[in-house]
PDB file with SEQRES, HELIX, SHEET and CRYST1 records, atoms N, CA, C and O in Angstrom:
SEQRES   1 A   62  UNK UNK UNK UNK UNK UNK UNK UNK UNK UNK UNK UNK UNK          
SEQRES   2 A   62  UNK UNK UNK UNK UNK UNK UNK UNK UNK UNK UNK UNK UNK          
SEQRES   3 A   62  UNK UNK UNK UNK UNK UNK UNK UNK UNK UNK UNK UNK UNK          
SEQRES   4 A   62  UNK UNK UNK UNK UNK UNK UNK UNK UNK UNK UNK UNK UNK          
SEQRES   5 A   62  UNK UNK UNK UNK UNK UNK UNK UNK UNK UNK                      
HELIX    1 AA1 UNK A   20  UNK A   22  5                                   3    
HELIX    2 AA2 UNK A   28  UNK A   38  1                                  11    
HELIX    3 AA3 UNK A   58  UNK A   61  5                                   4    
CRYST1    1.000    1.000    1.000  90.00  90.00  90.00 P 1           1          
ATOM      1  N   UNK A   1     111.939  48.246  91.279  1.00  0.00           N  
ATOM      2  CA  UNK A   1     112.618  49.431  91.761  1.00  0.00           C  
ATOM      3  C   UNK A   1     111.607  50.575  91.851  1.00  0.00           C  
ATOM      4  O   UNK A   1     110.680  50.801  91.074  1.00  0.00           O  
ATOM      5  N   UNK A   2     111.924  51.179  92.826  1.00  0.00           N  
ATOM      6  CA  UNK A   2     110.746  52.951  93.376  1.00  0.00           C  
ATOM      7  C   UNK A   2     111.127  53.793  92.386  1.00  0.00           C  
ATOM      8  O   UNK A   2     112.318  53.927  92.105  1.00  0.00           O  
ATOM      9  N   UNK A   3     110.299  54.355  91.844  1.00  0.00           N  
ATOM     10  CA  UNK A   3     110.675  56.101  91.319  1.00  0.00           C  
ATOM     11  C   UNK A   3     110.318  56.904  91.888  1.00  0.00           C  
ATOM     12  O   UNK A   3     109.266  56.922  92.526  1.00  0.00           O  
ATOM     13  N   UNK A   4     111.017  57.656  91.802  1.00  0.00           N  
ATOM     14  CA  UNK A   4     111.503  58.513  92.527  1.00  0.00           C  
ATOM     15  C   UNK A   4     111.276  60.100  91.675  1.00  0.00           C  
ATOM     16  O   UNK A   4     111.869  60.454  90.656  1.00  0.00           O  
ATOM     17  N   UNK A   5     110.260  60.863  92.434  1.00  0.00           N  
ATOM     18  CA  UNK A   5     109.977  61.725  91.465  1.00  0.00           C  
ATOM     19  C   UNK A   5     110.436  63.446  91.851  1.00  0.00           C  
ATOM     20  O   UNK A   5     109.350  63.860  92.257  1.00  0.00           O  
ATOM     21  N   UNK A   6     111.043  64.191  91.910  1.00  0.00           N  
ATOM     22  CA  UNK A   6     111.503  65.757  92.014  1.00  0.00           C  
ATOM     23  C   UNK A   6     110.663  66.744  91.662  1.00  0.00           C  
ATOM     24  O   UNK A   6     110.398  66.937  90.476  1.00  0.00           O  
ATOM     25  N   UNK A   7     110.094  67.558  92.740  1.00  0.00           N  
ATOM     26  CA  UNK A   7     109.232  68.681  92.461  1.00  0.00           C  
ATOM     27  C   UNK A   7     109.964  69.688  92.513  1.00  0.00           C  
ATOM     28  O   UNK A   7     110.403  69.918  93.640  1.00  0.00           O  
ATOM     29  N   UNK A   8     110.353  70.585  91.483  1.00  0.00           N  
ATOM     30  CA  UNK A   8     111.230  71.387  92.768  1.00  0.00           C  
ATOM     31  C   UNK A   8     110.439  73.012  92.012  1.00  0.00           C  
ATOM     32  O   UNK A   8     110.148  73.426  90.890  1.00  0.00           O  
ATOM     33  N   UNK A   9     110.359  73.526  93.521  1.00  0.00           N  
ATOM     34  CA  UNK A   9     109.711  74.227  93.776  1.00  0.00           C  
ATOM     35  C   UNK A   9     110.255  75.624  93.387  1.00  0.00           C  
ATOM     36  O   UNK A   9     111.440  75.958  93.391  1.00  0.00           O  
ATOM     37  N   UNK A  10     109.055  76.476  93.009  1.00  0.00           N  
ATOM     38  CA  UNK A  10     109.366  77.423  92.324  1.00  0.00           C  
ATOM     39  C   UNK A  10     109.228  79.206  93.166  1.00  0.00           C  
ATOM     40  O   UNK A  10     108.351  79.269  94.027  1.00  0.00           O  
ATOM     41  N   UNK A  11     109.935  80.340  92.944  1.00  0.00           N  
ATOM     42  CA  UNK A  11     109.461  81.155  93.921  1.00  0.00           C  
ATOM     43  C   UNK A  11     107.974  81.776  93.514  1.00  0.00           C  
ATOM     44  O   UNK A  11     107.668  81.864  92.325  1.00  0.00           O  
ATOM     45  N   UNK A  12     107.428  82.032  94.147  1.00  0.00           N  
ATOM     46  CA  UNK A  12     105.941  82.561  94.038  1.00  0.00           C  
ATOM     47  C   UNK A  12     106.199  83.787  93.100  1.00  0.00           C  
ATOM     48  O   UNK A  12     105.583  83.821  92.035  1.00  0.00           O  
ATOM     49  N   UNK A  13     106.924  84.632  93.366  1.00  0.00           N  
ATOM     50  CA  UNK A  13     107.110  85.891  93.553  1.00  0.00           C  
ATOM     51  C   UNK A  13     107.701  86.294  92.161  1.00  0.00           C  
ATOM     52  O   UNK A  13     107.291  87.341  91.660  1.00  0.00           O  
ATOM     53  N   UNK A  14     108.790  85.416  91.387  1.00  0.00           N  
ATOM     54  CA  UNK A  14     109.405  85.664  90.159  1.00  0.00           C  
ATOM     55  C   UNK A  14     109.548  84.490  89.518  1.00  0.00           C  
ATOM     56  O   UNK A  14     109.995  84.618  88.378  1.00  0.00           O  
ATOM     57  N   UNK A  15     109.294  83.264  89.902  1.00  0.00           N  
ATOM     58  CA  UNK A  15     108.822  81.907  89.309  1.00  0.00           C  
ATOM     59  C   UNK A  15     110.114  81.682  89.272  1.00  0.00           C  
ATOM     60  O   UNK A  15     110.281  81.181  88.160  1.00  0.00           O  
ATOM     61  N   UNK A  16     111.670  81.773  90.075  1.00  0.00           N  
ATOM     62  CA  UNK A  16     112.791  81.321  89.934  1.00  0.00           C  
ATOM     63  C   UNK A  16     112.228  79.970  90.577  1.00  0.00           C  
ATOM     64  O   UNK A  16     111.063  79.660  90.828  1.00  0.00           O  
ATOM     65  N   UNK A  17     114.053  78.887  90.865  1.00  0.00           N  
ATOM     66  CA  UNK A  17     113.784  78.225  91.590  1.00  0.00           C  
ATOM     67  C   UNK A  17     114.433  78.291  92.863  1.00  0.00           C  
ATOM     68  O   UNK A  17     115.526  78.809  93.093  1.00  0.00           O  
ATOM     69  N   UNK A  18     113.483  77.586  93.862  1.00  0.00           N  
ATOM     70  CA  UNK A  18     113.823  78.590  95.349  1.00  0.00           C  
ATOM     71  C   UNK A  18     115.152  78.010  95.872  1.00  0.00           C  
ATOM     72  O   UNK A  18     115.775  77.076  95.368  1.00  0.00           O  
ATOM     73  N   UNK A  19     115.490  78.741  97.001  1.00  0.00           N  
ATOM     74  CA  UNK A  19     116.679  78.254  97.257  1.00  0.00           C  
ATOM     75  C   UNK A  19     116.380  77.914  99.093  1.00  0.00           C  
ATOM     76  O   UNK A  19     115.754  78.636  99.870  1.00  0.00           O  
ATOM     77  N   UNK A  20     116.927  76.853  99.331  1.00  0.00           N  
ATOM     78  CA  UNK A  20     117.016  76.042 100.586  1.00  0.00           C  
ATOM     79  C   UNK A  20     116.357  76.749 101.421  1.00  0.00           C  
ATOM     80  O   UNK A  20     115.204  76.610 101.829  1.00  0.00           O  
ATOM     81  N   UNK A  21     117.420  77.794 101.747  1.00  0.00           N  
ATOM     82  CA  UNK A  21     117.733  78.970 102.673  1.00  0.00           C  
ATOM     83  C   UNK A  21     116.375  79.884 103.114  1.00  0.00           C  
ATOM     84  O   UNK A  21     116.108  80.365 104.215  1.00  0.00           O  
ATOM     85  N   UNK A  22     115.606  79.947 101.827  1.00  0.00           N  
ATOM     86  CA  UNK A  22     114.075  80.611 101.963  1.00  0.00           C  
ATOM     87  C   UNK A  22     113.369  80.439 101.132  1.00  0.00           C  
ATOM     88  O   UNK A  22     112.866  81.202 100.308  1.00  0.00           O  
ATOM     89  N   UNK A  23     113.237  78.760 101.413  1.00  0.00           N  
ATOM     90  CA  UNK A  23     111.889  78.122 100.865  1.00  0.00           C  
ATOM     91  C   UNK A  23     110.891  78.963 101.046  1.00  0.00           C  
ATOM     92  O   UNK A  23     110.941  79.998 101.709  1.00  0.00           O  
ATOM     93  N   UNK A  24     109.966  78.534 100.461  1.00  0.00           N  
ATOM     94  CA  UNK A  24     109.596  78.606  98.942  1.00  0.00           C  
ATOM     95  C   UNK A  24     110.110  79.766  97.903  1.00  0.00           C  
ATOM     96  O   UNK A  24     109.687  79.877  96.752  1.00  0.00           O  
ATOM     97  N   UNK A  25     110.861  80.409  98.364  1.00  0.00           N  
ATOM     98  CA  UNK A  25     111.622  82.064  97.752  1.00  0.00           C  
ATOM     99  C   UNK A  25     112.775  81.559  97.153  1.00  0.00           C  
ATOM    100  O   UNK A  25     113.310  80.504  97.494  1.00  0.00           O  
ATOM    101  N   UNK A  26     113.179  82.319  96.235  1.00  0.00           N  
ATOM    102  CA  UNK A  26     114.493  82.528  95.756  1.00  0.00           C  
ATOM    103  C   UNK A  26     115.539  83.414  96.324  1.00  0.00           C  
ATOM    104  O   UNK A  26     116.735  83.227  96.101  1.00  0.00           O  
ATOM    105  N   UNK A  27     114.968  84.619  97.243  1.00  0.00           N  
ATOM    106  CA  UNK A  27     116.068  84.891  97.944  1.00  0.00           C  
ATOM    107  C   UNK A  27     115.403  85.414  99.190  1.00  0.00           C  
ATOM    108  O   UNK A  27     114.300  85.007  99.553  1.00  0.00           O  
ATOM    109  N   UNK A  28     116.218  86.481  99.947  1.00  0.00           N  
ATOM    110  CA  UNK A  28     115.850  87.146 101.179  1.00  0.00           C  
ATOM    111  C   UNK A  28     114.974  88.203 100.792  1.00  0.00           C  
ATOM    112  O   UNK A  28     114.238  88.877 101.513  1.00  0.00           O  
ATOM    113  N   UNK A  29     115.116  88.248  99.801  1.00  0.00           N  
ATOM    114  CA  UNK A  29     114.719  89.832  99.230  1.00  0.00           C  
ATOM    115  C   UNK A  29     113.037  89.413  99.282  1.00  0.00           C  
ATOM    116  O   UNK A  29     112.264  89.980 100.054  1.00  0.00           O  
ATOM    117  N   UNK A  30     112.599  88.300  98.307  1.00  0.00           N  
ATOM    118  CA  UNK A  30     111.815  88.123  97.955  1.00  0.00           C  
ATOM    119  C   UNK A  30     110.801  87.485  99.167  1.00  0.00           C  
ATOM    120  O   UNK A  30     109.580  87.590  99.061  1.00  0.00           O  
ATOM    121  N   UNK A  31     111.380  86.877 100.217  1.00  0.00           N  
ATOM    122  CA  UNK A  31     110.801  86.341 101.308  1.00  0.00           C  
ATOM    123  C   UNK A  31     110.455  87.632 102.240  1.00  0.00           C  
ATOM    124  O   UNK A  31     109.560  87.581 103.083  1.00  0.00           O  
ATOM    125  N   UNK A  32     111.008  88.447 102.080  1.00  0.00           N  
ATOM    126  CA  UNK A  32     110.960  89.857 103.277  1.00  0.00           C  
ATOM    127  C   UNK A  32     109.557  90.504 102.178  1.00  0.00           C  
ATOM    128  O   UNK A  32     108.630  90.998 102.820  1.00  0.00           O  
ATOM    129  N   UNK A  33     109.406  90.506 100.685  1.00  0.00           N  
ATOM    130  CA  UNK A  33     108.484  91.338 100.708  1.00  0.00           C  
ATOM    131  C   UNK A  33     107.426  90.416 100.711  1.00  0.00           C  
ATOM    132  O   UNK A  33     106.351  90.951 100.442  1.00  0.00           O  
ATOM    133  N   UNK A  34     107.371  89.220 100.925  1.00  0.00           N  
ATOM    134  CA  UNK A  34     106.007  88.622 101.043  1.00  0.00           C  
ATOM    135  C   UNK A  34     105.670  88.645 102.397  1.00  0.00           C  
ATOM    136  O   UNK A  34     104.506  88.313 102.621  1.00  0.00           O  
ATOM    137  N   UNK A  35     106.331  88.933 103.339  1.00  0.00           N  
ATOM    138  CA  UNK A  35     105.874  89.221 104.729  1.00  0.00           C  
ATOM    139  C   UNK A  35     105.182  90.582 104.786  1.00  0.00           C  
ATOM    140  O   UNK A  35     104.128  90.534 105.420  1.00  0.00           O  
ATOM    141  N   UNK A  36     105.564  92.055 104.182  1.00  0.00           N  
ATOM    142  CA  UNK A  36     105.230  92.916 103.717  1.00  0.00           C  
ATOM    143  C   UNK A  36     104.628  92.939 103.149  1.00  0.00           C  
ATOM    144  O   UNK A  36     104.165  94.078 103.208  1.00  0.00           O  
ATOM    145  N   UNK A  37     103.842  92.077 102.015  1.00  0.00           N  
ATOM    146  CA  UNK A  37     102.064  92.169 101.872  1.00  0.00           C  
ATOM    147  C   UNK A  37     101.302  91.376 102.986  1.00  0.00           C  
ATOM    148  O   UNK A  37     100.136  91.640 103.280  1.00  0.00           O  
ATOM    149  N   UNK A  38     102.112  90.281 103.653  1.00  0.00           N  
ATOM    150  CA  UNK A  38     101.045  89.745 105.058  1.00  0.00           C  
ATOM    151  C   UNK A  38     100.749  90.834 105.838  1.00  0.00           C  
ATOM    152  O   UNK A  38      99.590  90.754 106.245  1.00  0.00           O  
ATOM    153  N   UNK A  39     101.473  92.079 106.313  1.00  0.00           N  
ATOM    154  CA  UNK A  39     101.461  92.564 107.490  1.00  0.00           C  
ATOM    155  C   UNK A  39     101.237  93.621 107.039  1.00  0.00           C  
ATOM    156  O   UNK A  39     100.907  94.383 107.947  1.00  0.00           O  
ATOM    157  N   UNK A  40     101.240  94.187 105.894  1.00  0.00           N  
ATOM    158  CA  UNK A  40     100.038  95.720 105.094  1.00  0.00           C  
ATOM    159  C   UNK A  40      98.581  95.255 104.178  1.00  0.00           C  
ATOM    160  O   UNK A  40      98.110  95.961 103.286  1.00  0.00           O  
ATOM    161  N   UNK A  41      98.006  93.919 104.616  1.00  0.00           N  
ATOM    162  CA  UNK A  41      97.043  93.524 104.268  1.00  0.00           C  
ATOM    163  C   UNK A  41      96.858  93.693 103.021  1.00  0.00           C  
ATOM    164  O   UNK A  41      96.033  94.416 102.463  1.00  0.00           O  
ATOM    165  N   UNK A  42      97.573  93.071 102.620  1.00  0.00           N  
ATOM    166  CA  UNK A  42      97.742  92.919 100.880  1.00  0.00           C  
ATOM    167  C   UNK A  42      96.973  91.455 100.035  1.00  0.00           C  
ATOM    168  O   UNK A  42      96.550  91.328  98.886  1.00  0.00           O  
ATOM    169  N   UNK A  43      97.044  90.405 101.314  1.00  0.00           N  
ATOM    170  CA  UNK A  43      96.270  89.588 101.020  1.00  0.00           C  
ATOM    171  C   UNK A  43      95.098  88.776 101.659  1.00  0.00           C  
ATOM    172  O   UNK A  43      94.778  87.637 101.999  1.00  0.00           O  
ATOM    173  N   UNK A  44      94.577  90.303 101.600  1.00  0.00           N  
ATOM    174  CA  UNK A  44      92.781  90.081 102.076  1.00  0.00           C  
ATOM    175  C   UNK A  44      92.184  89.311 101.043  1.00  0.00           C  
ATOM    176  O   UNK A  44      92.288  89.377  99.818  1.00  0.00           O  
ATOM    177  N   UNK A  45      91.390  88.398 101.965  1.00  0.00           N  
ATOM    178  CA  UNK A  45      90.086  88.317 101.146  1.00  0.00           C  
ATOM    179  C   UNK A  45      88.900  89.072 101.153  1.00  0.00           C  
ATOM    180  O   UNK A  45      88.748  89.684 102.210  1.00  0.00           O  
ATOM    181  N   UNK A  46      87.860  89.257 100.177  1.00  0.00           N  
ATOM    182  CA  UNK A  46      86.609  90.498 100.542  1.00  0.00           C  
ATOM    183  C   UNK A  46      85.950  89.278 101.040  1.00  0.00           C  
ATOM    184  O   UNK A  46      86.144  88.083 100.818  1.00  0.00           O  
ATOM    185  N   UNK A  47      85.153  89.894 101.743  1.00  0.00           N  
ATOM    186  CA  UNK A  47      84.050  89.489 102.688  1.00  0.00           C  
ATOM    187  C   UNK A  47      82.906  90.287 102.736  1.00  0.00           C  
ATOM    188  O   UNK A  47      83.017  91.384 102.189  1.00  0.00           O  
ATOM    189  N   UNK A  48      81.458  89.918 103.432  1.00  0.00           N  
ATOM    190  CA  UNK A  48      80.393  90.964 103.561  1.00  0.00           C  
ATOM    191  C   UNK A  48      81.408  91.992 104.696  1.00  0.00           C  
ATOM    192  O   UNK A  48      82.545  91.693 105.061  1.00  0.00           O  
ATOM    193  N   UNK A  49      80.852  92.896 104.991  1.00  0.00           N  
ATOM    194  CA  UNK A  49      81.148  94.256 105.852  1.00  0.00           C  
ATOM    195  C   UNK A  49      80.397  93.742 107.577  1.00  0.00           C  
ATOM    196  O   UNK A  49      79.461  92.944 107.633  1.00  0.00           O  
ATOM    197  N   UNK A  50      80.865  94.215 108.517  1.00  0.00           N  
ATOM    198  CA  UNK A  50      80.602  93.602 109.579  1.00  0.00           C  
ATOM    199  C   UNK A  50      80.257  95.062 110.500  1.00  0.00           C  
ATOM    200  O   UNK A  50      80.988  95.928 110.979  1.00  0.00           O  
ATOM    201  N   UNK A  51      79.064  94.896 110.485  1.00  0.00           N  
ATOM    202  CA  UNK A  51      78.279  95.701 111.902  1.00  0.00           C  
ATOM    203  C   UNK A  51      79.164  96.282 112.669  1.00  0.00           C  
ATOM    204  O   UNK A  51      79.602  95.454 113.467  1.00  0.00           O  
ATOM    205  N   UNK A  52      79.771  97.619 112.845  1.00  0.00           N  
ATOM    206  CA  UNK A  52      80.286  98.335 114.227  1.00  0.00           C  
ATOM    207  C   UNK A  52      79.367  98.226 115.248  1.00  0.00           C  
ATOM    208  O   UNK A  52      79.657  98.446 116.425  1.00  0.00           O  
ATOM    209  N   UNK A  53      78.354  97.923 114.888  1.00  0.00           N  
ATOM    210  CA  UNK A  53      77.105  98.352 116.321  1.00  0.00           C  
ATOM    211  C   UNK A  53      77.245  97.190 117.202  1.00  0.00           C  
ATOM    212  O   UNK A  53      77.503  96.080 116.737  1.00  0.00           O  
ATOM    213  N   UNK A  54      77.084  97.400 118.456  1.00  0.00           N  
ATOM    214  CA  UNK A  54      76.946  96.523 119.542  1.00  0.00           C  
ATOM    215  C   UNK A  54      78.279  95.305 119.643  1.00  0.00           C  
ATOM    216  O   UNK A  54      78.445  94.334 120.380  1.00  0.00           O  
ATOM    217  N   UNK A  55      79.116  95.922 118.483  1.00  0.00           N  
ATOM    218  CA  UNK A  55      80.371  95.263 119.262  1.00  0.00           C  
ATOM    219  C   UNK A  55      81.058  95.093 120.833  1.00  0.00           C  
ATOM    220  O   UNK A  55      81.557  94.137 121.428  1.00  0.00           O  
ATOM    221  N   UNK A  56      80.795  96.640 121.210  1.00  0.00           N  
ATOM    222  CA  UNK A  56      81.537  96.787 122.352  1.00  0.00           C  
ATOM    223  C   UNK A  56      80.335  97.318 123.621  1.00  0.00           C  
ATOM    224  O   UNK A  56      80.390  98.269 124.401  1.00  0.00           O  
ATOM    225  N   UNK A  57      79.502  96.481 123.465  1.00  0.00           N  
ATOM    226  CA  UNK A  57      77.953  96.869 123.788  1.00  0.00           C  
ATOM    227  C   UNK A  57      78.285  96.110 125.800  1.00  0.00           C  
ATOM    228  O   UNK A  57      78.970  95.133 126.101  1.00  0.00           O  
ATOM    229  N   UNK A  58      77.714  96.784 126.482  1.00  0.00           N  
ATOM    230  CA  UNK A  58      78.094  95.570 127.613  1.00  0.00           C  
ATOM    231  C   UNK A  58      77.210  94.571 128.025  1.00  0.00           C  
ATOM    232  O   UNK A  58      77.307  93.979 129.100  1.00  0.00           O  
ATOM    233  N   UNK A  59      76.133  94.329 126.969  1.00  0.00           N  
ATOM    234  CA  UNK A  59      75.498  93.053 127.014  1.00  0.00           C  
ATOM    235  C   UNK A  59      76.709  91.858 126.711  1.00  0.00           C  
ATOM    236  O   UNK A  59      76.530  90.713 127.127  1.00  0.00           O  
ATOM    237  N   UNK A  60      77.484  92.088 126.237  1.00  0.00           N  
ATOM    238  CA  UNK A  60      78.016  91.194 125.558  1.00  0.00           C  
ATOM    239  C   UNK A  60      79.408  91.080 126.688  1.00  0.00           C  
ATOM    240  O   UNK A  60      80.202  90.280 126.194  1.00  0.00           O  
ATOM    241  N   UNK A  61      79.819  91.505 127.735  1.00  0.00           N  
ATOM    242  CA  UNK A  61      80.439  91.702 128.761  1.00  0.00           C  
ATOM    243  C   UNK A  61      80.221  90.396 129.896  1.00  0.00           C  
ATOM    244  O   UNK A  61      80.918  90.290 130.905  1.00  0.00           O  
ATOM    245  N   UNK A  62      79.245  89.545 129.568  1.00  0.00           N  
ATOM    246  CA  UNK A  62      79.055  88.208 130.817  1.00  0.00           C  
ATOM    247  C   UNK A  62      80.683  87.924 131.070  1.00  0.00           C  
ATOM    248  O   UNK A  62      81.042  87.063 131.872  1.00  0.00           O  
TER     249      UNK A  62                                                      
END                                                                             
């Protein structure tokens, strides 16, 4: 016989467990503010700093 094993998944956000409706979240609430750190850049990574110069240079215009 298979076993059969159950992960069940937890919300990121308050470590409940999530509900169907807004996987991986526990509710609406909690799914709306994780879109709200995607889209106020909340989860940057750092990186080196990137040259303004010759971005918009028209060598680069072919």
């Amino acid at each position: 016989m298979m076993s059969t094993t159950t992960t069940s998944v937890k919300c990121p956000i308050c470590d409940q467990p999530a509900v169907p409706a807004y996987k991986p979240f526990c509710s609406s609430r909690h799914r709306d503010r994780d879109l709200l750190q995607w889209l106020g850049e909340g989860y940057r990574i750092p990186g080196r700093a990137i040259s303004q110069t010759g971005l918009d240079s028209a060598e680069d215009a072919d």
